[in-house]
C-alpha positions as CSV (number, residue, x, y, z in Angstrom):
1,X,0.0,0.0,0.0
2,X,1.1,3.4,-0.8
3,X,-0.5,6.2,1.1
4,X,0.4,9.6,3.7
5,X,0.8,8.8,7.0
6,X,-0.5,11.6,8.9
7,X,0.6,10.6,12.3
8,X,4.0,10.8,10.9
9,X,4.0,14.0,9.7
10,X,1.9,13.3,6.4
11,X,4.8,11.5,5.1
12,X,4.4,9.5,2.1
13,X,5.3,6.0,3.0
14,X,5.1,2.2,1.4
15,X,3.6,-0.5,3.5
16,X,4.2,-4.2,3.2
17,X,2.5,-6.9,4.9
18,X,4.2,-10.4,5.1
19,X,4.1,-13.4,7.1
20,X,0.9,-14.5,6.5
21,X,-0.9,-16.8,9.6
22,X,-4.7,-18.6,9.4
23,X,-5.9,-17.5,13.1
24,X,-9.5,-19.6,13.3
25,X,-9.6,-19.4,9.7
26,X,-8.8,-15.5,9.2
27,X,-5.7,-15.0,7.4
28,X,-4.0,-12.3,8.8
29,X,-0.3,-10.8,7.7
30,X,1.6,-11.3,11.0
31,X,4.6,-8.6,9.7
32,X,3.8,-5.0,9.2
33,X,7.0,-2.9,7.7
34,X,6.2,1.0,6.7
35,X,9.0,2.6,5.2
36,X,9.5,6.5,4.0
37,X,9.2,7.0,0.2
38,X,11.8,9.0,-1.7
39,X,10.9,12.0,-3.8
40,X,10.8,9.7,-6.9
41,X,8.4,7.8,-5.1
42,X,10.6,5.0,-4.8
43,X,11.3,3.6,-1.2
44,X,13.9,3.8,1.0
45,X,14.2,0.1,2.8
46,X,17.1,0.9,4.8
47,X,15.2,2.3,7.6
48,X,11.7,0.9,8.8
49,X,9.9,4.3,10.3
50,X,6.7,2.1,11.9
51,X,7.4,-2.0,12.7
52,X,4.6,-4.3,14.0
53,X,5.1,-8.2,14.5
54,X,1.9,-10.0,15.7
55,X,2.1,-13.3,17.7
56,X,-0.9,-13.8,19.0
57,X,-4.9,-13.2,17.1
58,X,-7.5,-13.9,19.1
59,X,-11.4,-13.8,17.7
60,X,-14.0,-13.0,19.6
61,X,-17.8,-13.0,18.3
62,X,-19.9,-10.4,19.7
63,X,-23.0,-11.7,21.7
64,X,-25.5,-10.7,19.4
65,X,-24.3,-12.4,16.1
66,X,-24.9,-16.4,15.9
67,X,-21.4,-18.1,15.3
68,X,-20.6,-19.1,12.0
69,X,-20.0,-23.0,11.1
């Protein structure tokens, strides 16, 4: 994804998901990486600016919806 960060400034960044994990059936990309984008639009992948490994997904149905087979 290619978008402006506003918390960081409005920086334009590139953000790639990897790692992908089946939690109860949900696929969910365990590795977040956002990195600044140069002028060119090209990225710079020397220096992650926002990093987010997941271990642990945990689903929880609200009360008022009946649980899917």
């Amino acid at each position: 994804m290619d978008y402006i960060a506003e918390v960081n400034g409005s920086t334009l960044v590139g953000h790639y998901t990897s790692r992908h994990r089946s939690f109860d059936g949900l696929l969910v990309a365990t590795r977040r990486r956002v990195f600044r984008r140069n002028p060119d639009n090209s990225v710079n992948l020397n220096l992650p600016s926002i990093t987010l490994d997941i271990h642990h997904v945990e689903l929880v149905r609200s009360g008022t919806e009946e649980a899917q087979p």
